[in-house]
MARDOKOL-235548 format. One record per residue: residue in three letters; x, y, z of N, C-alpha, C in turn; residue number from 0. Coordinates in Angstrom, 1 decimal, decimal comma. Layout:
BEGIN
<atom res="ALA" n_east="X" n_north="Y" n_up="Z" ca_east="X" ca_north="Y" ca_up="Z" c_east="X" c_north="Y" c_up="Z" n="NUM"/>
...
//
This chain:
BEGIN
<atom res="UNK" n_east="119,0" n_north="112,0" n_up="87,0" ca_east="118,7" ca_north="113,0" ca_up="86,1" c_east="117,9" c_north="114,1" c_up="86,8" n="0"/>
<atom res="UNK" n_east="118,0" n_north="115,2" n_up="86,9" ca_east="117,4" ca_north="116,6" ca_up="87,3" c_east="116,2" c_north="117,0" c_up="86,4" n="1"/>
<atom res="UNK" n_east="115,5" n_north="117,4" n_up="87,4" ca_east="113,9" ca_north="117,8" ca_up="86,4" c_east="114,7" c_north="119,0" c_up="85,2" n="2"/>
<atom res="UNK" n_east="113,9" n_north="119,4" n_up="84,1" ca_east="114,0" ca_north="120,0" ca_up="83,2" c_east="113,4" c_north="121,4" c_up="83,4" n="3"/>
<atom res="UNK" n_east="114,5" n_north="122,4" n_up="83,8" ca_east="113,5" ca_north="123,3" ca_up="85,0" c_east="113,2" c_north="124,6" c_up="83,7" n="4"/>
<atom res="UNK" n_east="113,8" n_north="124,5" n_up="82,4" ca_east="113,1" ca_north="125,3" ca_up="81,3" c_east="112,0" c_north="124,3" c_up="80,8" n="5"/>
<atom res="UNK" n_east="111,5" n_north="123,5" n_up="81,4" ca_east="110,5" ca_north="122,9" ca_up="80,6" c_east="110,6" c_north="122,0" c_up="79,9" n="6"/>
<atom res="UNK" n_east="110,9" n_north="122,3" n_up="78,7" ca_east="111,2" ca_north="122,1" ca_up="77,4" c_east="111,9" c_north="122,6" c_up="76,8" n="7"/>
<atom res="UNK" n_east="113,4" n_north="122,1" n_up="76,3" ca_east="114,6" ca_north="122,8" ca_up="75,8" c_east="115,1" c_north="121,8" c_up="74,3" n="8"/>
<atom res="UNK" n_east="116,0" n_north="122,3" n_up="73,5" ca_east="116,4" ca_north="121,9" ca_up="72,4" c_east="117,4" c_north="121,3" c_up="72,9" n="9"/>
<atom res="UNK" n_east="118,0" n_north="120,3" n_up="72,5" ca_east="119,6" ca_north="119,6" ca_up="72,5" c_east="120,2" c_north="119,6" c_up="71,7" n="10"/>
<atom res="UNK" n_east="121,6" n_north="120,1" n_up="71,7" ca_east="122,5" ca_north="120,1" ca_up="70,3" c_east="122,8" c_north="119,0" c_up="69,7" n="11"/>
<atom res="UNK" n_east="122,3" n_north="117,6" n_up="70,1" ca_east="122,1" ca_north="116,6" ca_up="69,4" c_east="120,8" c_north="116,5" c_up="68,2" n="12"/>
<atom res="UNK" n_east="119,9" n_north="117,0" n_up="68,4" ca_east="118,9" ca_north="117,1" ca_up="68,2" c_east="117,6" c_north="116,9" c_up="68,4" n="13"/>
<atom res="UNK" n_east="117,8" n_north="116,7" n_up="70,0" ca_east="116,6" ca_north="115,6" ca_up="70,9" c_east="116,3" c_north="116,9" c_up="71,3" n="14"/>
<atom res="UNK" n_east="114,9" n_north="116,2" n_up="72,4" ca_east="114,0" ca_north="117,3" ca_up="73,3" c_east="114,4" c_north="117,1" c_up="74,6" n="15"/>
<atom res="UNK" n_east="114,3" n_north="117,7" n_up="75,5" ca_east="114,0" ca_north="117,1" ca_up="76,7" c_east="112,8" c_north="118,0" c_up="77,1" n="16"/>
<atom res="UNK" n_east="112,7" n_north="117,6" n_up="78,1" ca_east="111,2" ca_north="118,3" ca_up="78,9" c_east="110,5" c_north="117,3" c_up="80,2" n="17"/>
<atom res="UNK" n_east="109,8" n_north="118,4" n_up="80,7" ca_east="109,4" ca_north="118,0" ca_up="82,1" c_east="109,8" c_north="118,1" c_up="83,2" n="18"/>
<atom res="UNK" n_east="109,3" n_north="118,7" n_up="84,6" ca_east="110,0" ca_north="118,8" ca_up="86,0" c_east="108,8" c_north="118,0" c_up="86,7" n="19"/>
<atom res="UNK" n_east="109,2" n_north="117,3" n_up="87,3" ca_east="108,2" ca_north="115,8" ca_up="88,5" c_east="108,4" c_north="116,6" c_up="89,6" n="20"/>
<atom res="UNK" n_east="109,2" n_north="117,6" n_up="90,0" ca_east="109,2" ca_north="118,4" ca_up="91,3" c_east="108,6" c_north="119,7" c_up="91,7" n="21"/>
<atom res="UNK" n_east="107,8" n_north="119,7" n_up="90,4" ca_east="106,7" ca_north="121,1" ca_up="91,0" c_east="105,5" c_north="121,0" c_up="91,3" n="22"/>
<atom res="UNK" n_east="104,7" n_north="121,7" n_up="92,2" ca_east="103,5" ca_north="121,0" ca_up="92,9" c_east="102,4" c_north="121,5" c_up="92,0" n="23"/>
<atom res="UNK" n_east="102,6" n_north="122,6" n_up="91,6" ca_east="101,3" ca_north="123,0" ca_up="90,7" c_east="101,6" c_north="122,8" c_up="88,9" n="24"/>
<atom res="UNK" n_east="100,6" n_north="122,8" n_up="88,3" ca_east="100,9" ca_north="122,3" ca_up="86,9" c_east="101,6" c_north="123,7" c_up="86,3" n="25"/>
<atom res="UNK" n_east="102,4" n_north="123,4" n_up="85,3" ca_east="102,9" ca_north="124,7" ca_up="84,5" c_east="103,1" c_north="124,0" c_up="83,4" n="26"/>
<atom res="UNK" n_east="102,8" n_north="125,1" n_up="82,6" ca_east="103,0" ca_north="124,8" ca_up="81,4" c_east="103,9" c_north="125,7" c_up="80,1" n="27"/>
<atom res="UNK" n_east="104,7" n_north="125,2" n_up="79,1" ca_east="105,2" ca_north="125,7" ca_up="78,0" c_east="104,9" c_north="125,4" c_up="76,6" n="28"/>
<atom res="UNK" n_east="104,3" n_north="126,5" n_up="75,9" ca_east="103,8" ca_north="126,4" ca_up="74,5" c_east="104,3" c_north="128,0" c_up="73,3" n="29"/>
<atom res="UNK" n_east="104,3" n_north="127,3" n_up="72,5" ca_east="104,7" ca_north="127,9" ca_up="71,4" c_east="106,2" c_north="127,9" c_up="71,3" n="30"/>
<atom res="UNK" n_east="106,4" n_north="126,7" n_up="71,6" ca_east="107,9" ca_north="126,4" ca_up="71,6" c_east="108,2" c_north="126,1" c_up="70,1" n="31"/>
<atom res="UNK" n_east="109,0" n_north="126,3" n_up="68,9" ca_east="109,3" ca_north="126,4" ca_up="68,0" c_east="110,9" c_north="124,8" c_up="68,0" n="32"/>
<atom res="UNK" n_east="110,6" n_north="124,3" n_up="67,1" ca_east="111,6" ca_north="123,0" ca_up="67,0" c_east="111,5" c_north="122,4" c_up="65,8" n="33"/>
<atom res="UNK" n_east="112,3" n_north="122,5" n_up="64,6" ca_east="112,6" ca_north="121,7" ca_up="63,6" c_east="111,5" c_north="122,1" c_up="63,0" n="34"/>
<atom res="UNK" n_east="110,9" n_north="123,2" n_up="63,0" ca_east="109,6" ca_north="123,4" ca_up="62,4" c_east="108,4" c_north="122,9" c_up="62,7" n="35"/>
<atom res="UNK" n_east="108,2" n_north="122,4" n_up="64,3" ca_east="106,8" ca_north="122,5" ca_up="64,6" c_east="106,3" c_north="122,8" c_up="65,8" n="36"/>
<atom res="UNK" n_east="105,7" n_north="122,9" n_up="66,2" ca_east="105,4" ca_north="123,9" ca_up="67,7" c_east="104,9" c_north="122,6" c_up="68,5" n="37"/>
<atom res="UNK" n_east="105,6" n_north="123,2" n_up="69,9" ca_east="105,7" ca_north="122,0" ca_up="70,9" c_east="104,8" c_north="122,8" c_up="72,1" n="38"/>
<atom res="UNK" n_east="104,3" n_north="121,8" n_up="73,2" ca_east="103,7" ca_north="122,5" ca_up="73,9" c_east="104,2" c_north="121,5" c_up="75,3" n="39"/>
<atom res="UNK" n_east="104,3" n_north="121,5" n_up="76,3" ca_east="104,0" ca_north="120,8" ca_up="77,7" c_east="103,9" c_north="121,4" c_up="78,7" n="40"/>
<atom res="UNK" n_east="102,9" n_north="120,1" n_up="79,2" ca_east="102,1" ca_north="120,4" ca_up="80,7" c_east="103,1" c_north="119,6" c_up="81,8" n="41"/>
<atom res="UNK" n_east="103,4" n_north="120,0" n_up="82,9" ca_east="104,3" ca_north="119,1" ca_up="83,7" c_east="103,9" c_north="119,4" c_up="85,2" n="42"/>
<atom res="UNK" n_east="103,8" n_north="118,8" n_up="86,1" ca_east="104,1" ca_north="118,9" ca_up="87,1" c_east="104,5" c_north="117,6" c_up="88,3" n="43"/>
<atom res="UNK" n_east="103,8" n_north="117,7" n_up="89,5" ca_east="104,1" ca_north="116,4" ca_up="90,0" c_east="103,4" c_north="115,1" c_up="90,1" n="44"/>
<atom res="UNK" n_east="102,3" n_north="115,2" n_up="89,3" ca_east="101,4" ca_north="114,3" ca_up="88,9" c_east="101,0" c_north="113,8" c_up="87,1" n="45"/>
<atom res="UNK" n_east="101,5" n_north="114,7" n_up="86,4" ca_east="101,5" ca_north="114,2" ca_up="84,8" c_east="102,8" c_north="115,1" c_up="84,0" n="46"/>
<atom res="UNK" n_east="102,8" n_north="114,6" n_up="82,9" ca_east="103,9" ca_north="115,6" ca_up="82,4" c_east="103,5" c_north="115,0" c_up="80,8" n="47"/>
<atom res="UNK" n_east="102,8" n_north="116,0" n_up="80,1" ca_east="102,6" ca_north="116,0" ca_up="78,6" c_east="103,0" c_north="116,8" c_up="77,2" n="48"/>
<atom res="UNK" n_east="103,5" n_north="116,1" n_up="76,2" ca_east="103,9" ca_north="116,4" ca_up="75,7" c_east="102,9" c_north="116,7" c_up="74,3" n="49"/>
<atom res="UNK" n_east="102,6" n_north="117,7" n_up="73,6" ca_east="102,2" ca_north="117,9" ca_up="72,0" c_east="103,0" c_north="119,0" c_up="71,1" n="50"/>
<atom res="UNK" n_east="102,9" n_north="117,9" n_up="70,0" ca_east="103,4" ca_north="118,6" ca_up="68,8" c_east="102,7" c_north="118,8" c_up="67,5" n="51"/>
<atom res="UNK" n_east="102,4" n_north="120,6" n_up="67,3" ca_east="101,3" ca_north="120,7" ca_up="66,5" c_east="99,8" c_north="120,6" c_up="66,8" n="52"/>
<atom res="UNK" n_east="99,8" n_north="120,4" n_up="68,3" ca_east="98,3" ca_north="120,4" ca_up="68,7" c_east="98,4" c_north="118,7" c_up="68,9" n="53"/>
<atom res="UNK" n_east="98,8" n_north="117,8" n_up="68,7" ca_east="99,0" ca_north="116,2" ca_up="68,5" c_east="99,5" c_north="115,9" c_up="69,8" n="54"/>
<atom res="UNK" n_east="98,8" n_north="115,1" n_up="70,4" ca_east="99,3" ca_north="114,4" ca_up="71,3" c_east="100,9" c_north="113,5" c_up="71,0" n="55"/>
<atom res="UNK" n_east="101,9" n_north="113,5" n_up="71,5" ca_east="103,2" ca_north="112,5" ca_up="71,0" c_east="103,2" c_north="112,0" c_up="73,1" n="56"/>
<atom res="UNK" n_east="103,2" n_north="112,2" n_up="74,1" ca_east="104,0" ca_north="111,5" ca_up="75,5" c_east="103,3" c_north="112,3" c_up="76,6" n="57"/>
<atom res="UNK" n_east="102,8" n_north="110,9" n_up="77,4" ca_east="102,3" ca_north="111,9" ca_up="78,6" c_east="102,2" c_north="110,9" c_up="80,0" n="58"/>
<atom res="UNK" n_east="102,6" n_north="111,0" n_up="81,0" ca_east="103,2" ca_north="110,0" ca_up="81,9" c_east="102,9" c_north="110,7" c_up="83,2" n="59"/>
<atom res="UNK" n_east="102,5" n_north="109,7" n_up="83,7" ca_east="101,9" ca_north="109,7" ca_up="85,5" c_east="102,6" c_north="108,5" c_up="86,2" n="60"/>
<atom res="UNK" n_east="103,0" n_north="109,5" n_up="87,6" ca_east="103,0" ca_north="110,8" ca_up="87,6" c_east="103,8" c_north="111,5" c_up="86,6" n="61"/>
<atom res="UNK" n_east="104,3" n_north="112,7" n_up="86,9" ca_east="104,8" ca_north="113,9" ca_up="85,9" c_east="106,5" c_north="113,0" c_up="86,0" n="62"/>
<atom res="UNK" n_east="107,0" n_north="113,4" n_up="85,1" ca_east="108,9" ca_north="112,6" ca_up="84,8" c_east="109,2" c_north="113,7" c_up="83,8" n="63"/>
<atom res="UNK" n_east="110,4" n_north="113,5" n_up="84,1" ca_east="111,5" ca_north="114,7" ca_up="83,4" c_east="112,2" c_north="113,6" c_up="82,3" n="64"/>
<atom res="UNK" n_east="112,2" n_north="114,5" n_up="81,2" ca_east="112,6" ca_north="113,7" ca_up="79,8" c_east="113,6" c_north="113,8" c_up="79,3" n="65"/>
<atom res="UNK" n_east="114,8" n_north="113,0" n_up="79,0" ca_east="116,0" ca_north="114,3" ca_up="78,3" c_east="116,3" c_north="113,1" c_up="76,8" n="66"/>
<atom res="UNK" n_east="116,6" n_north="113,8" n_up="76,1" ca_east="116,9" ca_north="112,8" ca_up="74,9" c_east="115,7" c_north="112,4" c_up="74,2" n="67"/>
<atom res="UNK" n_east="114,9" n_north="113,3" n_up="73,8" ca_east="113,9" ca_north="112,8" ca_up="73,1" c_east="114,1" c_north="112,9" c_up="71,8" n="68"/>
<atom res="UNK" n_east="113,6" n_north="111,3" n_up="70,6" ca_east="114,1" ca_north="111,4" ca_up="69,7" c_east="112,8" c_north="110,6" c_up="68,6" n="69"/>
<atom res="UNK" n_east="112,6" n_north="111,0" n_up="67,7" ca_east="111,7" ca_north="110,3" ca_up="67,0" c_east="111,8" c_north="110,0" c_up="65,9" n="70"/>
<atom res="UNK" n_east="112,1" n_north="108,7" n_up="64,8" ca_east="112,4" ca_north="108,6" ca_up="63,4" c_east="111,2" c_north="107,6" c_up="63,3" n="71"/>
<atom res="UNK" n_east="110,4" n_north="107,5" n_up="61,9" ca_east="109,2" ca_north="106,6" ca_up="61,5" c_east="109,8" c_north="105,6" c_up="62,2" n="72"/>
<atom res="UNK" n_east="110,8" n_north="104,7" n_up="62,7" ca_east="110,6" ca_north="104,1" ca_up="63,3" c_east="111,3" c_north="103,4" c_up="64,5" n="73"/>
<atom res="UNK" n_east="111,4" n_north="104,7" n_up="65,2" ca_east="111,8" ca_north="104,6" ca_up="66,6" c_east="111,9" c_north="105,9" c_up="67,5" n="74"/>
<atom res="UNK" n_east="111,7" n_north="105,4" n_up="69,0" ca_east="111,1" ca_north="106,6" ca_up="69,7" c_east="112,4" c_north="106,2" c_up="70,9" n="75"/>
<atom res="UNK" n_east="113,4" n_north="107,3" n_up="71,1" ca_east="114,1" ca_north="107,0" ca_up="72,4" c_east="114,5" c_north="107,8" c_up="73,0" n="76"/>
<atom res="UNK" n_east="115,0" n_north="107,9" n_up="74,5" ca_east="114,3" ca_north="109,4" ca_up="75,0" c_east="115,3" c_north="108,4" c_up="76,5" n="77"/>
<atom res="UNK" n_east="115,6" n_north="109,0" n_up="77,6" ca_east="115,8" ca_north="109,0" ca_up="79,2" c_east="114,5" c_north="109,6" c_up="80,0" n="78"/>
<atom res="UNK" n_east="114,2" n_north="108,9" n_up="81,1" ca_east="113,2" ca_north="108,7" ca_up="81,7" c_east="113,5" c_north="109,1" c_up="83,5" n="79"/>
<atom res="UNK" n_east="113,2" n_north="109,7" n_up="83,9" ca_east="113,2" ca_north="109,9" ca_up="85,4" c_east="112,2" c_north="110,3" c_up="85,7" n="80"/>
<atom res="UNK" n_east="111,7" n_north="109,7" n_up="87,6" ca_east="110,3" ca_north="110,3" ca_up="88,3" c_east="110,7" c_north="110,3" c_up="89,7" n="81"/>
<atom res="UNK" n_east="109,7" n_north="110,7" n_up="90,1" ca_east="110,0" ca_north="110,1" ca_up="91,6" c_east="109,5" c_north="109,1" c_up="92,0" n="82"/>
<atom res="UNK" n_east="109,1" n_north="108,2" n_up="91,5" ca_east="108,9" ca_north="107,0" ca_up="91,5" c_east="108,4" c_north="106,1" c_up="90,6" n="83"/>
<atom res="UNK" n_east="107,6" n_north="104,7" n_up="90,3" ca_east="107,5" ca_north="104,1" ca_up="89,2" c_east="107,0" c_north="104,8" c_up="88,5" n="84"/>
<atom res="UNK" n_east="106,6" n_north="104,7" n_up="87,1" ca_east="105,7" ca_north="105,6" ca_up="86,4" c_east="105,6" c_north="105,1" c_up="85,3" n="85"/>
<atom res="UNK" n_east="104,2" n_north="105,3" n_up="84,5" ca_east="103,7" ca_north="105,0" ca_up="83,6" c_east="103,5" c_north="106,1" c_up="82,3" n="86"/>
<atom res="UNK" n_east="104,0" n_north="105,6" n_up="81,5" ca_east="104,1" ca_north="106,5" ca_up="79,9" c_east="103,5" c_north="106,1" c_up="78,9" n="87"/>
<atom res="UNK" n_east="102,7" n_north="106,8" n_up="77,8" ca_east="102,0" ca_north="106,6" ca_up="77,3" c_east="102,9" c_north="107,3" c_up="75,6" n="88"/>
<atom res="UNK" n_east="102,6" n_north="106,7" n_up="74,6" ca_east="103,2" ca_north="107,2" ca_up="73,2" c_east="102,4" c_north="107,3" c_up="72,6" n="89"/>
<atom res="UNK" n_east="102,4" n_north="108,3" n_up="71,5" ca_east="101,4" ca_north="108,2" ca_up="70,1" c_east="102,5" c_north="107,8" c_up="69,2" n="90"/>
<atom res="UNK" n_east="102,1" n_north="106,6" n_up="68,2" ca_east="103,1" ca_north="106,0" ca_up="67,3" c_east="101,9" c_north="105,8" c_up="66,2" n="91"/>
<atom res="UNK" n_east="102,1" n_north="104,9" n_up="65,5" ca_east="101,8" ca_north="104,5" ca_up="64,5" c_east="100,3" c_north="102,9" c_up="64,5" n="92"/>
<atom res="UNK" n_east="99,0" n_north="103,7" n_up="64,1" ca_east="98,3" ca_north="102,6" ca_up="64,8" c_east="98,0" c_north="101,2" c_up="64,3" n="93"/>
<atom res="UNK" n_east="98,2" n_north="100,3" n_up="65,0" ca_east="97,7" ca_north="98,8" ca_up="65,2" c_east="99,3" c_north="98,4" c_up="64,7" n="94"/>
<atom res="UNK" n_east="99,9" n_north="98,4" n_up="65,5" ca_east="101,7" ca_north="98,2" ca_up="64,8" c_east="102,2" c_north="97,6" c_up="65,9" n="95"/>
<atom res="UNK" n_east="103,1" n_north="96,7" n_up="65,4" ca_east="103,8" ca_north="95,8" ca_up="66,6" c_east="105,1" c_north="96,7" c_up="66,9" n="96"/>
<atom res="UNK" n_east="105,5" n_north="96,8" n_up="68,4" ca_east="106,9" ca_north="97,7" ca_up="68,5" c_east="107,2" c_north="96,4" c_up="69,4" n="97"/>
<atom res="UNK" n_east="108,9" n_north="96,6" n_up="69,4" ca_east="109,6" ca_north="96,3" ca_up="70,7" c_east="110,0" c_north="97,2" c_up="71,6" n="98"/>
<atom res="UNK" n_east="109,8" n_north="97,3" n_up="73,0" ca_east="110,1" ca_north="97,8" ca_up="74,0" c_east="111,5" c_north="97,7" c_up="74,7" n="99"/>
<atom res="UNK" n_east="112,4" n_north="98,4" n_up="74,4" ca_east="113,4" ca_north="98,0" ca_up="75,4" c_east="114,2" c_north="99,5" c_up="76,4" n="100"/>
<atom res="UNK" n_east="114,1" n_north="98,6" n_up="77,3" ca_east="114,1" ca_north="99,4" ca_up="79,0" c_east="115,9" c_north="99,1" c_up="79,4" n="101"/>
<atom res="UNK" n_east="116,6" n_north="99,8" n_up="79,4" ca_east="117,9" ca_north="99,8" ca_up="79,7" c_east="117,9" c_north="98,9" c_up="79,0" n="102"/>
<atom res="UNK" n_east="118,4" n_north="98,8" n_up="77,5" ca_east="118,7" ca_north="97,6" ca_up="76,7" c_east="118,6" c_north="96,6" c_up="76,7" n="103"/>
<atom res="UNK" n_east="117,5" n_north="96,1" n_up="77,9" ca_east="117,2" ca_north="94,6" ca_up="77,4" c_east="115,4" c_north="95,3" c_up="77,1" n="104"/>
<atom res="UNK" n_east="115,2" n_north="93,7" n_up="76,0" ca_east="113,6" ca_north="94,0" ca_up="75,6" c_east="112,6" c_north="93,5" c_up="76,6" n="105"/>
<atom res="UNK" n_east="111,6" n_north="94,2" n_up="76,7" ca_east="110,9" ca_north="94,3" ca_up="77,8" c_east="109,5" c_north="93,8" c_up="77,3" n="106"/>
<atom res="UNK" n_east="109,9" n_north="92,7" n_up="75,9" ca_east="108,9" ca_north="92,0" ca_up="75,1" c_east="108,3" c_north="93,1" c_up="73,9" n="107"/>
<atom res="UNK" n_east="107,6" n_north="92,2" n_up="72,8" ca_east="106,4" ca_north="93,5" ca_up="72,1" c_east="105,4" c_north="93,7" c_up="72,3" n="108"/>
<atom res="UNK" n_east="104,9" n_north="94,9" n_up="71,3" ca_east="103,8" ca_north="95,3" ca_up="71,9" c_east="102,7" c_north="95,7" c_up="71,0" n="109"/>
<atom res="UNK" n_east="101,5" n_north="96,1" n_up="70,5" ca_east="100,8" ca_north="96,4" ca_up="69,9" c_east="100,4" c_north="97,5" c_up="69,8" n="110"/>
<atom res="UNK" n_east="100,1" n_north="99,0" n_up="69,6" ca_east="99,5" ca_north="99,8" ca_up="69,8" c_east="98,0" c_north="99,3" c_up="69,6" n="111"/>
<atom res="UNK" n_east="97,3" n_north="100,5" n_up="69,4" ca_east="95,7" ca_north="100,1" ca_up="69,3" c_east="94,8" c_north="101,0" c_up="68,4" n="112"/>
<atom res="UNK" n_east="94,0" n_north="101,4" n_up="68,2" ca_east="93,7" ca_north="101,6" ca_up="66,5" c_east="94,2" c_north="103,5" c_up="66,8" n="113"/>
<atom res="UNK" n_east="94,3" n_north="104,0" n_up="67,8" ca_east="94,4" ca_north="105,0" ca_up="68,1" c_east="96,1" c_north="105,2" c_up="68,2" n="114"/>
<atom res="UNK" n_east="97,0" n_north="104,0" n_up="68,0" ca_east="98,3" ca_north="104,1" ca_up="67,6" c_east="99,3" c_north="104,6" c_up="69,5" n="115"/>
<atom res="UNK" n_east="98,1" n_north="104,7" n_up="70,3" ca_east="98,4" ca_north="104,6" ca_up="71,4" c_east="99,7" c_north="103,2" c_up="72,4" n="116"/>
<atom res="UNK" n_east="100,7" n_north="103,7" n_up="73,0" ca_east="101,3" ca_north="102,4" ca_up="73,6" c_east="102,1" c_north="103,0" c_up="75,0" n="117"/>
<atom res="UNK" n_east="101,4" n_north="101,9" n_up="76,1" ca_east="101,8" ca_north="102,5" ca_up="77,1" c_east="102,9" c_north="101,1" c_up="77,6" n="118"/>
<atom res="UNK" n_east="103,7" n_north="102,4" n_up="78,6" ca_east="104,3" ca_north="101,1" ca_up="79,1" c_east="104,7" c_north="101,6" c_up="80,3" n="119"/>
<atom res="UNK" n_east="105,1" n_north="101,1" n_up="81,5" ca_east="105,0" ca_north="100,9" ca_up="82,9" c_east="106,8" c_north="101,0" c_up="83,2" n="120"/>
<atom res="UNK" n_east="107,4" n_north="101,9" n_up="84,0" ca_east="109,2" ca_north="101,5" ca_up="84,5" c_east="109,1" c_north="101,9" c_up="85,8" n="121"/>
<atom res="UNK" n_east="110,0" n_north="100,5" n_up="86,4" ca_east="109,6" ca_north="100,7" ca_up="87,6" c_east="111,4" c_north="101,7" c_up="88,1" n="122"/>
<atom res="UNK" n_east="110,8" n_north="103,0" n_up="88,9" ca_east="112,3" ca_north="103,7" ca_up="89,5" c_east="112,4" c_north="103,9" c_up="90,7" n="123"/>
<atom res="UNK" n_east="113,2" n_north="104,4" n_up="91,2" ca_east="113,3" ca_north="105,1" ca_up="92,7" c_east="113,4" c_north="106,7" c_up="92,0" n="124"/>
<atom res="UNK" n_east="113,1" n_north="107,4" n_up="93,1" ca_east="114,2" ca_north="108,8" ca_up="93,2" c_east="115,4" c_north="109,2" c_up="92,6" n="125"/>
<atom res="UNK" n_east="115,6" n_north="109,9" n_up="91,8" ca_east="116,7" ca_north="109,5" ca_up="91,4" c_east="117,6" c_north="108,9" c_up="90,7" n="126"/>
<atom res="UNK" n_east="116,6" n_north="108,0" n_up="90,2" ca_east="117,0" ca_north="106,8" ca_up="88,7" c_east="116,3" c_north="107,2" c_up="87,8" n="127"/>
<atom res="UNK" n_east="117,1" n_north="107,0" n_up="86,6" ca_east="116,8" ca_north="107,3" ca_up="85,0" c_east="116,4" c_north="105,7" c_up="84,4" n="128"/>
<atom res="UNK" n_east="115,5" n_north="105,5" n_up="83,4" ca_east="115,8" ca_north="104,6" ca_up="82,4" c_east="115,8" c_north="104,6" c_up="81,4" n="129"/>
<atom res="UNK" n_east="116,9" n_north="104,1" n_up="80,6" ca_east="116,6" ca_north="104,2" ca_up="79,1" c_east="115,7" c_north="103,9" c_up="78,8" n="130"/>
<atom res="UNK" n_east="114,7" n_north="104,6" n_up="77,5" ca_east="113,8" ca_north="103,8" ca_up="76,8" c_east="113,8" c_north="103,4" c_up="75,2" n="131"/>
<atom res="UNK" n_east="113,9" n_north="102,7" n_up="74,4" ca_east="113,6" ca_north="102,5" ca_up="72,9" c_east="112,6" c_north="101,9" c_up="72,8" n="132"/>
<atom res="UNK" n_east="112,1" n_north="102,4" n_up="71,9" ca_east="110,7" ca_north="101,5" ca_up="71,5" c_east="111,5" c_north="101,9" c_up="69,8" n="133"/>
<atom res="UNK" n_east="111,5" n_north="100,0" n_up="69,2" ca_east="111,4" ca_north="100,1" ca_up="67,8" c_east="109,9" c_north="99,5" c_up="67,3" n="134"/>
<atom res="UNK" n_east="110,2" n_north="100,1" n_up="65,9" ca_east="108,6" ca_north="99,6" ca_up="65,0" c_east="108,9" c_north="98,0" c_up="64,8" n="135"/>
<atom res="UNK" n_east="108,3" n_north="96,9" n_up="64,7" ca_east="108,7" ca_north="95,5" ca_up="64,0" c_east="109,2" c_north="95,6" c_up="62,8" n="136"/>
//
């Protein structure tokens, strides 16, 4: 998967994508307009964050390129690329049990925390994507 070199773009499916892991200084895009709410991200080669409406929703270290971002009350699924392992964090729904699953197999559950925060860890190379779903229990 190729960094997201608009940033943050619409999909004709109806997902987001966003993020470039190959720029060295941070940049950023806001007042992005989507389904009716304004989107903002910070990306570069060390974080890549996502808000909606001023709301924290995804933010991952180092920075990773997003494509397919999708969000229903209860489920978050999206493609994942970095330049190496990387760690991602979600705003969901707080003190809630999810399942994690990473290229379709489950990668166990998980709890958010009163702050509805849940992070989770994929390990990649260069060059590799991973699926991600997280469902609510």
């Amino acid at each position: 998967m190729a960094a997201v070199k608009e940033l943050l773009r619409a999909e004709n499916d109806g997902s987001l994508s966003f993020g470039d892991y190959t720029l060295s200084a941070k940049t950023k895009k806001d007042n992005y307009e989507f389904e009716g709410d304004i989107y903002k991200v910070k990306t570069f080669s060390e974080i890549t964050k996502l808000e909606r409406n001023g709301m924290f929703v995804y933010e991952s270290v180092p920075g990773s390129a997003v494509e397919g971002f999708k969000e229903t009350d209860s489920e978050v699924a999206f493609s994942v690329s970095a330049q190496g392992d990387v760690q991602f964090t979600l705003e969901l729904e707080p003190e809630c049990e999810y399942e994690v699953f990473i290229d379709g197999e489950s990668a166990g559950k998980m709890r958010t925390n009163l702050s509805g925060k849940l992070s989770v860890s994929v390990e990649l190379s260069e060059g590799q994507e991973a699926t991600i779903k997280v469902v609510k229990c």
